[in-house]
N, C-alpha and C positions, 0 to 999 in steps of 0.2 A: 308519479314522480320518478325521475331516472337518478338512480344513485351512484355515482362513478367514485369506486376506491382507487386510490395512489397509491405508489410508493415515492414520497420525494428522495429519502433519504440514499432509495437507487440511482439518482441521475437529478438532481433540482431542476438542472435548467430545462431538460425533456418534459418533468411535471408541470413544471409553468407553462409552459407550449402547447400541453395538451390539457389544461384546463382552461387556457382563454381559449383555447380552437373548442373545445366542448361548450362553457359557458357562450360563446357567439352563437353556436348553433341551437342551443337551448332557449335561450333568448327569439331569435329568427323563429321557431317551432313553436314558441310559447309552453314549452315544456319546463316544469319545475324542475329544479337542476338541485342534488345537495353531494358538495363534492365533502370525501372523509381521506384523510389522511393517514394512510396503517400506521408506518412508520416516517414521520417527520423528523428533518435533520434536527440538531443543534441549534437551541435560538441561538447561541454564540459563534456558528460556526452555518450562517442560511445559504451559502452555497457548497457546504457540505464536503468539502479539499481537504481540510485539518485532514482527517484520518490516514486520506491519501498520501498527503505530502509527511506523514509521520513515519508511514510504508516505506514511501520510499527514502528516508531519512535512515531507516533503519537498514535496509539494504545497503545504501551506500555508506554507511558508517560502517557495516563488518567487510562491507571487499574493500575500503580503505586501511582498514586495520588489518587486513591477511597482506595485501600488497605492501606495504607500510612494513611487516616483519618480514614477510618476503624480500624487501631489498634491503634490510638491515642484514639480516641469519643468510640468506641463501631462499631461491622459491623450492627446493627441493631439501628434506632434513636429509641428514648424514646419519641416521640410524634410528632405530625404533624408540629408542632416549630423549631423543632431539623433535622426534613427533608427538611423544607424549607431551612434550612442554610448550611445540605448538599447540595444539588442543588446547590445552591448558588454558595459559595465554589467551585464545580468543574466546575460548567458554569464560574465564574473568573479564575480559572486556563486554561479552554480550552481558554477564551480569550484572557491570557498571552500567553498559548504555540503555536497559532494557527501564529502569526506572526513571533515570533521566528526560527519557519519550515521553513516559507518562505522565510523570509531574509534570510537565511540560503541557501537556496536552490536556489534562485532568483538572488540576486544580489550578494551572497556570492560565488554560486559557476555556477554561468551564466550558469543555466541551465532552469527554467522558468523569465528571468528579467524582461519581460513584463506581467507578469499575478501574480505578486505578490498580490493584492487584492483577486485574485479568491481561490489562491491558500493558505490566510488566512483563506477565509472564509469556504471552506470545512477541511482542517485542524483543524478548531476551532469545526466543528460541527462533525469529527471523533473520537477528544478528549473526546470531551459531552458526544458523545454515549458510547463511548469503556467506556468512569467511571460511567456511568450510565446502564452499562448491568452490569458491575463488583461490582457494588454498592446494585445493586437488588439482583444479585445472591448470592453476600454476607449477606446482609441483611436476605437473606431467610435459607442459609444454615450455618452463620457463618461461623468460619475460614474454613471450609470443602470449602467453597465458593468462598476461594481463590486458593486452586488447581486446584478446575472446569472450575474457568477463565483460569488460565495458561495453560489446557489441550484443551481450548474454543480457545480463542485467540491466543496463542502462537503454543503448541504444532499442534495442526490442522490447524489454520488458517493462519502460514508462508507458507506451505507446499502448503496447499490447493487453496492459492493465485495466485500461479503457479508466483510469480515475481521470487524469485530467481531459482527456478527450474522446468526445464521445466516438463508439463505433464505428459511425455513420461517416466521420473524420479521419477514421483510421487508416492507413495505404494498404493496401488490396490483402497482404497474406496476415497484417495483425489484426483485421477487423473480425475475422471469425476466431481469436484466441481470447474475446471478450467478454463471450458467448458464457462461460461457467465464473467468471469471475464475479467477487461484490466488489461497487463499488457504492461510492457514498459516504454516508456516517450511521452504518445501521446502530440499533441500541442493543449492545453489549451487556 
């Protein structure tokens, strides 16, 4: 008997691909085939995106909110007074939007219901960073600062993620940035 382990939860559509290409060939061999699944996505969630698309909701909700004060205050503070209250500022926003996600994703659409906690607290601390890279880079180059995020975090770093597209789809220099990343819905 050949026992072929998965990961769906890493790539769904790649595990389906390579269990009817295994299953064919098992068949054709007449070899007993029993496929086991490590980590299987979300029954709620069987292509396995939610987590992705919460990723990247969360990135782009803290470079919205640093841009967003940034063209309100200025993208550079005017004293060490005026930084501290940025900080501030986006560390209470990442602690608004960090639970938001989760419920959202948790109990709204029962796909982590049991890890709402965890899944607040890197949520909250994805927010931070993404407004606080977008904040500095802004800060350093002015409004020029806000295309570099968008080209930083959005343009490269959807792609590069490898959640919504696999790899093999990637254009030549984000397909090997894929390589250490999770993607999926692993279990939390």
């Amino acid at each position: 008997m050949v026992i072929t382990r998965l990961v769906s939860a890493s790539a769904p559509a790649a595990t389906e691909l390579v269990e009817q290409v295994l299953t064919g060939a098992a068949q054709q061999a007449r070899l007993p085939l029993q496929v086991v699944d490590e980590v299987p996505v979300a029954g709620s969630d069987p292509r396995g995106l939610v987590p992705f698309y919460l990723a990247v909701g969360y990135v782009l909700g803290g470079y919205l909110a640093s841009t967003a004060l940034g063209l309100r205050t200025g993208t550079a503070p005017r004293g060490l007074a005026r930084a501290g209250l940025r900080i501030a500022a986006l560390a209470a926003y990442a602690v608004v939007l960090g639970p938001v996600g989760a419920l959202l994703v948790g109990p709204g659409l029962d796909v982590w219901p049991h890890s709402v906690g965890a899944v607040t607290a890197v949520g909250a601390l994805a927010v931070f960073a993404a407004a606080m890279v977008a904040a500095a880079v802004q800060g350093w180059l002015g409004l020029l600062g806000t295309g570099i995020v968008i080209l930083l975090l959005v343009v490269l770093g959807n792609p590069g993620s490898g959640g919504s597209t696999p790899p093999s789809s990637c254009p030549t220099g984000c397909a090997g940035c894929t390589a250490g990343t999770c993607r999926g819905s692993p279990r939390i």
